[in-house]
Every structure is written in structure tokens, then in C-alpha cells.
VOPA-327535 format. One record per residue (C-alpha): residue number from 1; residue in three letters; x, z, y. Coordinates in Angstrom, 3 decimals. Example, Ala and Ser with C-alpha at 12.3 -4.5 7.8 and 13.67 -1.06 7.14 Angstrom:
2
<pt resi="1" resn="ALA" x="12.300" z="7.800" y="-4.500"/>
<pt resi="2" resn="SER" x="13.670" z="7.140" y="-1.060"/>
***
This chain:
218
<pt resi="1" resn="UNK" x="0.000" z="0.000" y="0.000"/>
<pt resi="2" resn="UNK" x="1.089" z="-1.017" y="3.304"/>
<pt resi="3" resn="UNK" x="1.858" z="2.458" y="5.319"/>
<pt resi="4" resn="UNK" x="1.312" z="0.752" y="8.628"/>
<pt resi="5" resn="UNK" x="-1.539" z="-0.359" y="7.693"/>
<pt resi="6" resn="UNK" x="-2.846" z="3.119" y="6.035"/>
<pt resi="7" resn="UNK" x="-1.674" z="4.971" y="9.034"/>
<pt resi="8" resn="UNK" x="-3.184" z="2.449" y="11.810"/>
<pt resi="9" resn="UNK" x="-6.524" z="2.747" y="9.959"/>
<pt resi="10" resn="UNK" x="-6.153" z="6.641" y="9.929"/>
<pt resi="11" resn="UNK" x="-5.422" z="6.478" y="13.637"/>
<pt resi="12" resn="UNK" x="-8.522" z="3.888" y="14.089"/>
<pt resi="13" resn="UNK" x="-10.687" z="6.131" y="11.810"/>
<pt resi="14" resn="UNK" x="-9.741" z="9.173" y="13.979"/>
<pt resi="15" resn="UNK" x="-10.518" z="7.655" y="17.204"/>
<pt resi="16" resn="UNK" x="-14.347" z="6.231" y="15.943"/>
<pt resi="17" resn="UNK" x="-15.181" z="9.686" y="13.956"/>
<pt resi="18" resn="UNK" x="-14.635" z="11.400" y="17.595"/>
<pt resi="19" resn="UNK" x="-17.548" z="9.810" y="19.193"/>
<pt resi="20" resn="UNK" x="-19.950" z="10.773" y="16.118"/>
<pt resi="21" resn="UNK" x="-23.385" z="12.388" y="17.771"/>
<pt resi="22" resn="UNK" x="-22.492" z="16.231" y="16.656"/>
<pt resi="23" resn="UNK" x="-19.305" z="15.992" y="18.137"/>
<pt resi="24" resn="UNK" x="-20.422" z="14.814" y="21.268"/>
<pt resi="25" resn="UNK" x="-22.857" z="16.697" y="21.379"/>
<pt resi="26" resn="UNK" x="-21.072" z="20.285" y="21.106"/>
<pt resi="27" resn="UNK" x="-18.395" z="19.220" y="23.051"/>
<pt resi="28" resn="UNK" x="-20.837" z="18.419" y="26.020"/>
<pt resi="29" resn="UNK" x="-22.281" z="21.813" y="25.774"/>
<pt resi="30" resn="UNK" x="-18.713" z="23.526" y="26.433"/>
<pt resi="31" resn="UNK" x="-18.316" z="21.058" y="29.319"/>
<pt resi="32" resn="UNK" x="-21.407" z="21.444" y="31.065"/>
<pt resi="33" resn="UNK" x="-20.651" z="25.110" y="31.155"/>
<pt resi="34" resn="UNK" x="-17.741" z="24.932" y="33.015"/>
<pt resi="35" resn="UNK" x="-18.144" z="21.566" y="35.017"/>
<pt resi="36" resn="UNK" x="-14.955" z="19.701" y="35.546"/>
<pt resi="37" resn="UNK" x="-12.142" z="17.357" y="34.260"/>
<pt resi="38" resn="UNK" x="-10.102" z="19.879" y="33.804"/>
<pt resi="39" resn="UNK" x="-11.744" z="22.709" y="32.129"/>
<pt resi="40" resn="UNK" x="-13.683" z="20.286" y="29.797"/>
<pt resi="41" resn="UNK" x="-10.322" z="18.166" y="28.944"/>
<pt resi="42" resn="UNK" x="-9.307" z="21.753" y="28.006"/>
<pt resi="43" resn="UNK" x="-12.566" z="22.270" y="25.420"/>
<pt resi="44" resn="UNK" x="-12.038" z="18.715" y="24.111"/>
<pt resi="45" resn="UNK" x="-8.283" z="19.613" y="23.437"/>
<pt resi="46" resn="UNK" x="-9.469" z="22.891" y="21.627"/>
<pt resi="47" resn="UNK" x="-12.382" z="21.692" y="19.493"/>
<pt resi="48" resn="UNK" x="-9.986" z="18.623" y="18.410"/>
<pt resi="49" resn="UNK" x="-7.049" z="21.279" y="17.352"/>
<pt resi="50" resn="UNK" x="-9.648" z="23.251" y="15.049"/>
<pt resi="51" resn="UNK" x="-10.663" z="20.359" y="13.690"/>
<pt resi="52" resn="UNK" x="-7.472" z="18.720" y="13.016"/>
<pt resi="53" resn="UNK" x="-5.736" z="21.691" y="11.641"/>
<pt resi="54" resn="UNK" x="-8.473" z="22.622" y="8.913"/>
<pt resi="55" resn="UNK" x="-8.371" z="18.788" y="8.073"/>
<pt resi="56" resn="UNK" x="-5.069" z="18.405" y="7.066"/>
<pt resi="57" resn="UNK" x="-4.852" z="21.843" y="5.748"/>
<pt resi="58" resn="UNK" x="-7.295" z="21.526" y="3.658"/>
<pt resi="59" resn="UNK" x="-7.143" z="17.431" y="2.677"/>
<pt resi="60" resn="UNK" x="-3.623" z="17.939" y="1.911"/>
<pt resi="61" resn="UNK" x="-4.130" z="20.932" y="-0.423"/>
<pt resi="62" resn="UNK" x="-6.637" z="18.830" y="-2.635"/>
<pt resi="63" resn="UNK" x="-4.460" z="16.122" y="-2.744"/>
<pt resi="64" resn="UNK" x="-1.488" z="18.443" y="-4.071"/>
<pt resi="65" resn="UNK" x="-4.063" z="19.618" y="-6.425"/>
<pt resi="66" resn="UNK" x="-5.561" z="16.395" y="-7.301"/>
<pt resi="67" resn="UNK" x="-9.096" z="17.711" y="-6.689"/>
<pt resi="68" resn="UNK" x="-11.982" z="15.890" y="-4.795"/>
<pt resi="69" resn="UNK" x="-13.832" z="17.322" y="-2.185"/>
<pt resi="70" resn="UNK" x="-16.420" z="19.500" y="-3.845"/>
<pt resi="71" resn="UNK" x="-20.301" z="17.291" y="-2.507"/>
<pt resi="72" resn="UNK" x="-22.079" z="20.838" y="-3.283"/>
<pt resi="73" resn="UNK" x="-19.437" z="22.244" y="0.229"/>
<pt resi="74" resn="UNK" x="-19.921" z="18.873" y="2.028"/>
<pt resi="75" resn="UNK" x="-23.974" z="19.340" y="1.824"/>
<pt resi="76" resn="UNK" x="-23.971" z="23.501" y="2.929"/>
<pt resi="77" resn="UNK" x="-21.229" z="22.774" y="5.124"/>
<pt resi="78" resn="UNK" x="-23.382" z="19.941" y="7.378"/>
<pt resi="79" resn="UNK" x="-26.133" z="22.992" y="7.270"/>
<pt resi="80" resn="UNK" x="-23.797" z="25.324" y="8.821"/>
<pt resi="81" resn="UNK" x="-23.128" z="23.147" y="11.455"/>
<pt resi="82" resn="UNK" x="-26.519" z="22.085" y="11.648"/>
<pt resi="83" resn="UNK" x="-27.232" z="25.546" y="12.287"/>
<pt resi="84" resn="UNK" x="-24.449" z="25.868" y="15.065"/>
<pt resi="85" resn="UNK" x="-25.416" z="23.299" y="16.885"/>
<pt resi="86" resn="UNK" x="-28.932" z="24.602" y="17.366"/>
<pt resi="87" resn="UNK" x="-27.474" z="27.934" y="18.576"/>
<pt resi="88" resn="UNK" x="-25.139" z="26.120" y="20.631"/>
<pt resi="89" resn="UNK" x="-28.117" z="24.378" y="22.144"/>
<pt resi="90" resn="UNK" x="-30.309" z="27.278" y="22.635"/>
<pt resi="91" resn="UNK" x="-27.123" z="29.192" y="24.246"/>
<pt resi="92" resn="UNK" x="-26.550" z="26.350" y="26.667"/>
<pt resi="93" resn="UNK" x="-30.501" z="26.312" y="27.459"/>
<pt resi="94" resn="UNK" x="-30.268" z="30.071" y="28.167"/>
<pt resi="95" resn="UNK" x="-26.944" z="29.650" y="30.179"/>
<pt resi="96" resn="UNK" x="-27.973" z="26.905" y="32.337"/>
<pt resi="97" resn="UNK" x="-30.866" z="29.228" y="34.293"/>
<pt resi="98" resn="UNK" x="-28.249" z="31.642" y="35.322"/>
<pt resi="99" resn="UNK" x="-26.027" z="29.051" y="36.300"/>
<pt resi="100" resn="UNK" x="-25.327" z="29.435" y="40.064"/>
<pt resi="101" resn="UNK" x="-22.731" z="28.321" y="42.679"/>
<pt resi="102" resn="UNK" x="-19.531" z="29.861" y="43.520"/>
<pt resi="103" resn="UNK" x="-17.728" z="28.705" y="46.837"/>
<pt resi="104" resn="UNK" x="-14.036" z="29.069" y="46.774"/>
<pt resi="105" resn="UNK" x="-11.978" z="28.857" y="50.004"/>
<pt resi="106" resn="UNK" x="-7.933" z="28.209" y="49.586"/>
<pt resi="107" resn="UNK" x="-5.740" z="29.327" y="51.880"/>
<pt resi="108" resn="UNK" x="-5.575" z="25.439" y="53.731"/>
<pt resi="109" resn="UNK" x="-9.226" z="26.032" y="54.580"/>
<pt resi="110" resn="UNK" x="-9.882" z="23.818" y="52.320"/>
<pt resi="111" resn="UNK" x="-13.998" z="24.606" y="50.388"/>
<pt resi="112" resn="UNK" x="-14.628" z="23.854" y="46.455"/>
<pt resi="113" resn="UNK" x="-17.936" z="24.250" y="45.451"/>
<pt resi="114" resn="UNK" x="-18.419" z="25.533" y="41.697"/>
<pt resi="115" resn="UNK" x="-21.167" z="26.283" y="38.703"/>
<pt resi="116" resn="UNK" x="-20.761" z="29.292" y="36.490"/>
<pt resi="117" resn="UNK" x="-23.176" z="31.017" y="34.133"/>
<pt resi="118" resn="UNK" x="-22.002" z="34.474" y="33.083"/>
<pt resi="119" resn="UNK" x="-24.908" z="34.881" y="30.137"/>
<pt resi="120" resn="UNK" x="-22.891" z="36.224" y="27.431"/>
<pt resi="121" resn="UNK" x="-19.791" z="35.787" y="28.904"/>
<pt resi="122" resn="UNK" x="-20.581" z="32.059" y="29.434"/>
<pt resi="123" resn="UNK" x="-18.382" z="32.027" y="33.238"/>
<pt resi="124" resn="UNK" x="-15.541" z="32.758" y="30.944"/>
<pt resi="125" resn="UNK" x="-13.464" z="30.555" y="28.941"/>
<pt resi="126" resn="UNK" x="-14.789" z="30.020" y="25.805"/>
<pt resi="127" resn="UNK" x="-11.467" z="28.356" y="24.284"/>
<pt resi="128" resn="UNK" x="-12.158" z="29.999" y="20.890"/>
<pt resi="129" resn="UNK" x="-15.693" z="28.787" y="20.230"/>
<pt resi="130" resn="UNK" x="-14.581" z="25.217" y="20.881"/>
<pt resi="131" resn="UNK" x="-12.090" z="25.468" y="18.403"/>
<pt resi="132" resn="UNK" x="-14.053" z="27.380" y="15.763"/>
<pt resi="133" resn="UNK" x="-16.760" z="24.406" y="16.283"/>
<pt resi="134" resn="UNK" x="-13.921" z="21.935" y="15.858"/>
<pt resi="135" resn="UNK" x="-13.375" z="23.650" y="12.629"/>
<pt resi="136" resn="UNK" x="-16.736" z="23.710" y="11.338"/>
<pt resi="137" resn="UNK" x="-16.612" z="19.905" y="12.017"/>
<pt resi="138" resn="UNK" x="-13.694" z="19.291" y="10.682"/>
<pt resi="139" resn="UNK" x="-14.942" z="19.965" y="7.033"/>
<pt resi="140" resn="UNK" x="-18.580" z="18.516" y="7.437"/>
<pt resi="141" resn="UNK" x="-20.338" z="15.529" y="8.327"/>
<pt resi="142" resn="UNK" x="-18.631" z="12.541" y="7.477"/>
<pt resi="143" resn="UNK" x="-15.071" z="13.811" y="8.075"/>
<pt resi="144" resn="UNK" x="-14.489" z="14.597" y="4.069"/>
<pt resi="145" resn="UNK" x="-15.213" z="10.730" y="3.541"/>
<pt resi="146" resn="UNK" x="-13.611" z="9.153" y="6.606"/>
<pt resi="147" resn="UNK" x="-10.394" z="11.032" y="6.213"/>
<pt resi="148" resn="UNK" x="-10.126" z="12.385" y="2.313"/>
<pt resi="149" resn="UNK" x="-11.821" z="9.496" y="0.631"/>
<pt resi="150" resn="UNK" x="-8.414" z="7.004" y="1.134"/>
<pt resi="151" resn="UNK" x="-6.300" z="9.273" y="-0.105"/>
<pt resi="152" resn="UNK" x="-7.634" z="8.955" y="-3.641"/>
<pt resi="153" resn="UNK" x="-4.770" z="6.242" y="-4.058"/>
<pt resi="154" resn="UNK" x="-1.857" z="8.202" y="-2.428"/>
<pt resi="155" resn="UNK" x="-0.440" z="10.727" y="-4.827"/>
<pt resi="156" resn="UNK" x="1.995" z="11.851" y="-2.422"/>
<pt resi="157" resn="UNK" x="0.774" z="15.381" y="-0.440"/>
<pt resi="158" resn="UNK" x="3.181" z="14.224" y="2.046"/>
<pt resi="159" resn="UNK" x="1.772" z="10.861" y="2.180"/>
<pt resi="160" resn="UNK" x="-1.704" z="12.363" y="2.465"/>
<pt resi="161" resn="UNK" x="-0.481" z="14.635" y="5.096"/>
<pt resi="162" resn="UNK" x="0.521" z="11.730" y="7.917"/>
<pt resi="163" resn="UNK" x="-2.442" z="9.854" y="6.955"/>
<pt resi="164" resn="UNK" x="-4.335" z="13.242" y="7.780"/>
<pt resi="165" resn="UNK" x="-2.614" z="13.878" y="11.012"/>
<pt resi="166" resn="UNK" x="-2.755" z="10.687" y="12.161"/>
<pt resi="167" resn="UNK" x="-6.679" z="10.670" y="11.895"/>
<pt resi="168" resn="UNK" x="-6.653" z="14.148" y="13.665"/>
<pt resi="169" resn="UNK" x="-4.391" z="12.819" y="16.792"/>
<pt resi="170" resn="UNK" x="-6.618" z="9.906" y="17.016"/>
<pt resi="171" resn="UNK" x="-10.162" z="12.072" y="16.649"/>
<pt resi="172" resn="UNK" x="-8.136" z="14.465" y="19.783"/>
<pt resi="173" resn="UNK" x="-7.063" z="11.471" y="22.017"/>
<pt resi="174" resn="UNK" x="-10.478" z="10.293" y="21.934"/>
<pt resi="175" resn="UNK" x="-12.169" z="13.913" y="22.080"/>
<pt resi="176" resn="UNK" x="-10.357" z="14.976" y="25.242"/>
<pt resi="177" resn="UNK" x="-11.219" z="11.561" y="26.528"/>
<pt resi="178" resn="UNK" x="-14.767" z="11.939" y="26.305"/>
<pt resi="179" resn="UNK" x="-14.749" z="15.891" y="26.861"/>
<pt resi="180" resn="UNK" x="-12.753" z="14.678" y="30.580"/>
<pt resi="181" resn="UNK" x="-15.561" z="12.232" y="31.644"/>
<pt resi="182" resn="UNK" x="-18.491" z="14.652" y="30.449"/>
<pt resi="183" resn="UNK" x="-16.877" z="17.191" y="32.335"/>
<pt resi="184" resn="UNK" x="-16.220" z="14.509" y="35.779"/>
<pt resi="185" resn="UNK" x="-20.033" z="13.872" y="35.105"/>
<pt resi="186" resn="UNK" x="-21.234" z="17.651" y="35.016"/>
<pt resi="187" resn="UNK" x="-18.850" z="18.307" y="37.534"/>
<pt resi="188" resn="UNK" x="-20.436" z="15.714" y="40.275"/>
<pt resi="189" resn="UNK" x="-23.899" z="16.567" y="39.388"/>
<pt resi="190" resn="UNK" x="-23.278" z="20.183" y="39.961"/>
<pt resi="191" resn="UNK" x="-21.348" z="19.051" y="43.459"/>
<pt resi="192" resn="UNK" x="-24.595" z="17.609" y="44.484"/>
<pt resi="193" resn="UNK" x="-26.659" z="20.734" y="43.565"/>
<pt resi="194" resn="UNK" x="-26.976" z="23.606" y="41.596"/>
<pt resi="195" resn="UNK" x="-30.348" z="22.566" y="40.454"/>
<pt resi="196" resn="UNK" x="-29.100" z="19.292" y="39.078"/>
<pt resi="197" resn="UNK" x="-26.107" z="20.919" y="37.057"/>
<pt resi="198" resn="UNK" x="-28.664" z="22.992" y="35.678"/>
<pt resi="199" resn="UNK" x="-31.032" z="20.060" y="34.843"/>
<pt resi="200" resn="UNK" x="-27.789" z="18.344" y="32.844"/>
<pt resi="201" resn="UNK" x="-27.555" z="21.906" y="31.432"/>
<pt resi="202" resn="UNK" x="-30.580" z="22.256" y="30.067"/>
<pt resi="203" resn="UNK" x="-30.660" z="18.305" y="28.929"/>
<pt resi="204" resn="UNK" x="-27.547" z="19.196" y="26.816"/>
<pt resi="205" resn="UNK" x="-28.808" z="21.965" y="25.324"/>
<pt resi="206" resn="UNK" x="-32.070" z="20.114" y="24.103"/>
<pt resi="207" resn="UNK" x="-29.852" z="17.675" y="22.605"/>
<pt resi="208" resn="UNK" x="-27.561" z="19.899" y="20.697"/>
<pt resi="209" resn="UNK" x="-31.050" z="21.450" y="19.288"/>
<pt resi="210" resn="UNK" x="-32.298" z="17.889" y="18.404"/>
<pt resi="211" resn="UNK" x="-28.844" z="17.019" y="16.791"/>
<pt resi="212" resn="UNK" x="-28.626" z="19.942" y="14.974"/>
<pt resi="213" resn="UNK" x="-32.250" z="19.852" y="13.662"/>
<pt resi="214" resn="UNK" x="-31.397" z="16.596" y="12.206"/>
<pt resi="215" resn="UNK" x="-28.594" z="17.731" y="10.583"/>
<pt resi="216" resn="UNK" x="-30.823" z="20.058" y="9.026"/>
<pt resi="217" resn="UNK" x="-33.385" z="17.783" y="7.672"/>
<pt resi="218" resn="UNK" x="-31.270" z="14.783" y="6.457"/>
***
């Protein structure tokens, strides 16, 4: 097998599974919480390192073993995140009434205007949950068939370990990508008003529900 080819198509295969509707989704929540390039770059970043560490972790183990990737964890594992994402939606929901603006001066005189939402902590960074959502992710959905699938033919753990990693750096360039214009978006809504940053709040959080209903049901 041609390794260019296996690793281009891992890198390829990375970059397309980022923009799946779950991990969009979830991402967008964290953004919208803390609207801006920056700070949402940040939670794009995180989820993408939780769920590129458990996948090659775990992928490369099973190939060292030779074992598949048990269907009876894929199924319960999409109903765990399933189950996150509705949470994640109904915390977003309940964050986005309290979120209000904050009006920072620097010492130029120079005025930023700002949306935070201290339910549960929300104001504050929230760098763990991203990645533990990244994690979750990482092991359900289609991830176990995009990324483990291939490596049926390799029987090299080290093998299996750059075609792993290369899928991970492609799902994080394209992650932090989206996470950075979701949080440019949030973060010019909420410039206009803190009613509309609230209004993409609570649209965000209805979608995670949705999403994560249908995860439920399929």
C-alpha cells in the first residue's frame, strides 16, 4: 500500500469527519458562550485534542491487539453522546438568558464590548468540557469507521499510529477553523446587541437538542 496515499486519505478523512453535524454542533455551543475568534479557536483546539488523543490511543491499541472495534461500544457510545449533546443544548438554552454585556476600557481609552453568562460557571473557561466532548466524539459516531476501518490491512501499530494522527491533525485544522468563524459570527452578533447574541444562543442550543435527539433515535 502506497503510504502517501494512506496518509493523504487519513489527512482528507480527518478534515471531512470535522464538519460532521455533532461536531459542529457542540463546538458552536462552547463558542457562542464566549463570543470571539479567539476564545472559540481556543474550544475548537481543545475538543480536537480530546478527540485526537483517545483516537489514536485507543485505534492503535486494537491494532497491536488485532481486535476490531467492539459494534455493541460504537452503538452505547453514539447514545452517550446523544445524551451530551442534549445537555449541552439545554445548558446553552439556560446560559444564553443570563447572558449580558460587559464593557471593558484599556488603558488607550480604547472600549470592547463583551457577552458572558455566568450560569454554572458558564463566564468561565470551560477548556475541559470541550475536550471531554472531543473525547466522547472521538470514539462514537462514525469516527471508529472513518479512522479504524483502514487499518484492517496495516499490521503495523506504528503504521496504524501515523495513519491515526494524521486523521486527528486534519479533524483539528479543520475544527479550529470552523470553531474561529463560529466564534467571529457570535462575536459580531453579540457586538450588535446583547439580545441578538442571545437569540444565536438560544438557536444553538435548540440545535444541539435536535442533534442529539437524533442521535438518540437512529
Amino acid at each position: 500500500m502506497d503510504l502517501l496515499l494512506l496518509f493523504g486519505t487519513a489527512l482528507l478523512l480527518g478534515l471531512a469527519h470535522a464538519f460532521e453535524a455533532d461536531h459542529m454542533a457542540a463546538v458552536s455551543a462552547f463558542a457562542v458562550g464566549r463570543p470571539g475568534p479567539l476564545a472559540a479557536l481556543l474550544f475548537g483546539v481543545r475538543w480536537a485534542a480530546g478527540h485526537g488523543a483517545v483516537l489514536v490511543v485507543v485505534g492503535t491499541g486494537l491494532v497491536a491487539l488485532g481486535l476490531p472495534f467492539p459494534e455493541a461500544a460504537a452503538h452505547w457510545l453514539e447514545r452517550v453522546v446523544g445524551v451530551a449533546l442534549v445537555g449541552l443544548g439545554v445548558w446553552t438554552v439556560l446560559s444564553a438568558r443570563t447572558l449580558h454585556a460587559h464593557l471593558h476600557t484599556h488603558a488607550d481609552g480604547t472600549a470592547h464590548v463583551h457577552l458572558h453568562s455566568h450560569l454554572f460557571g458558564r463566564g468561565h473557561d470551560h477548556g475541559h468540557g470541550a475536550t471531554l466532548m472531543g473525547a466522547l466524539h472521538g470514539l462514537a459516531g462514525t469516527a471508529p469507521a472513518l479512522a479504524l476501518v483502514p487499518l484492517a490491512r496495516l499490521d503495523s501499530a506504528l503504521l496504524a499510529a501515523g495513519y491515526l494522527l494524521l486523521f486527528a491533525v486534519g479533524t483539528a485544522v479543520a475544527m479550529a477553523l470552523y470553531a474561529m468563524l463560529a466564534g467571529l459570527i457570535a462575536g459580531r452578533a453579540a457586538a450588535r446587541s446583547a439580545a441578538v447574541g442571545r437569540a444565536l444562543a438560544y438557536a444553538t442550543g435548540a440545535a444541539n437538542i435536535a442533534v442529539g435527539v437524533l442521535w438518540l433515535l437512529r
